[in-house]
C-alpha positions in Angstrom: -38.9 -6.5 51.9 -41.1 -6.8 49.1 -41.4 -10.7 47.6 -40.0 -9.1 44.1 -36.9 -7.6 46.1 -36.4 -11.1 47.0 -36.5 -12.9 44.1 -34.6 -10.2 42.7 -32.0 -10.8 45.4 -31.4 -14.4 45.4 -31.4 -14.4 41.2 -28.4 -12.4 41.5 -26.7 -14.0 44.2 -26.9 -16.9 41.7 -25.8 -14.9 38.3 -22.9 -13.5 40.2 -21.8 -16.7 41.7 -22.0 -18.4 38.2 -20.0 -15.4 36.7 -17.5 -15.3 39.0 -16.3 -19.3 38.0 -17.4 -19.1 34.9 -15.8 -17.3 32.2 -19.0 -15.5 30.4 -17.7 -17.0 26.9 -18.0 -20.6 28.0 -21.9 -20.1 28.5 -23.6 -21.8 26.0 -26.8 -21.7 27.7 -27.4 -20.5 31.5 -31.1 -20.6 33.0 -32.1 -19.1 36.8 -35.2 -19.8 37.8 -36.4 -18.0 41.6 -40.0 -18.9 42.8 -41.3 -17.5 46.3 -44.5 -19.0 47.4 -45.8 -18.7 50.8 -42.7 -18.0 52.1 -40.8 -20.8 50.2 -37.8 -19.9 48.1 -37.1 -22.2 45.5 -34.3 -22.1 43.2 -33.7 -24.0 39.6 -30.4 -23.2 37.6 -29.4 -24.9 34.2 -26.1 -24.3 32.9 -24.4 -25.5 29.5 -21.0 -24.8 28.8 -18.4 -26.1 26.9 -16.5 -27.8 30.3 -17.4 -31.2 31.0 -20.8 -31.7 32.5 -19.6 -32.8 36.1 -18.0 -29.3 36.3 -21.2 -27.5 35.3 -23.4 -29.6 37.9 -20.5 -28.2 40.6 -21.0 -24.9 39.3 -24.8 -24.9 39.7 -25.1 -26.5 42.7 -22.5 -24.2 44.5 -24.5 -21.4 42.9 -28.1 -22.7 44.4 -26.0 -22.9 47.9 -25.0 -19.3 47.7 -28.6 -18.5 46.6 -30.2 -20.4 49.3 -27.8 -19.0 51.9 -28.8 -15.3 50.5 -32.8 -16.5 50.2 -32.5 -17.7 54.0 -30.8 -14.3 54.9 -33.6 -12.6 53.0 -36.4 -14.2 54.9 -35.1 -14.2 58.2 -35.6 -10.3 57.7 -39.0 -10.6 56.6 
């Protein structure tokens, strides 16, 4: 699997996670970030909505989970 594939891959892991918690008109702002260097994965989210702030920071670290879980997948195949 190609390092783009990857990326690709764990970016939408997080999008879908987000978007299946979040209602879409809530985002204010929403931010993924997927970076793949030597074999590391890492992953940055920043979400703004109009729930209170300790909700959001669930919601994004829940969503790096699942995208870790799916990076981890990913690069056992590699």
């Amino acid at each position: 699997m190609l390092d783009e594939q990857v990326v690709e891959a764990v970016y939408n892991a997080a999008l879908e996670y987000i978007y299946s918690v979040v209602p879409p008109k809530l985002i204010e702002d929403l931010d993924i970030v997927v970076g793949l260097d030597e074999g590391e994965v890492t992953i940055e989210v920043r979400l703004v909505t109009s729930r209170p702030v300790e909700v959001d920071q669930k919601t994004v670290d829940e969503a790096i989970k699942v995208a870790s879980e799916k990076a981890d997948e990913l690069m056992r195949k590699v």
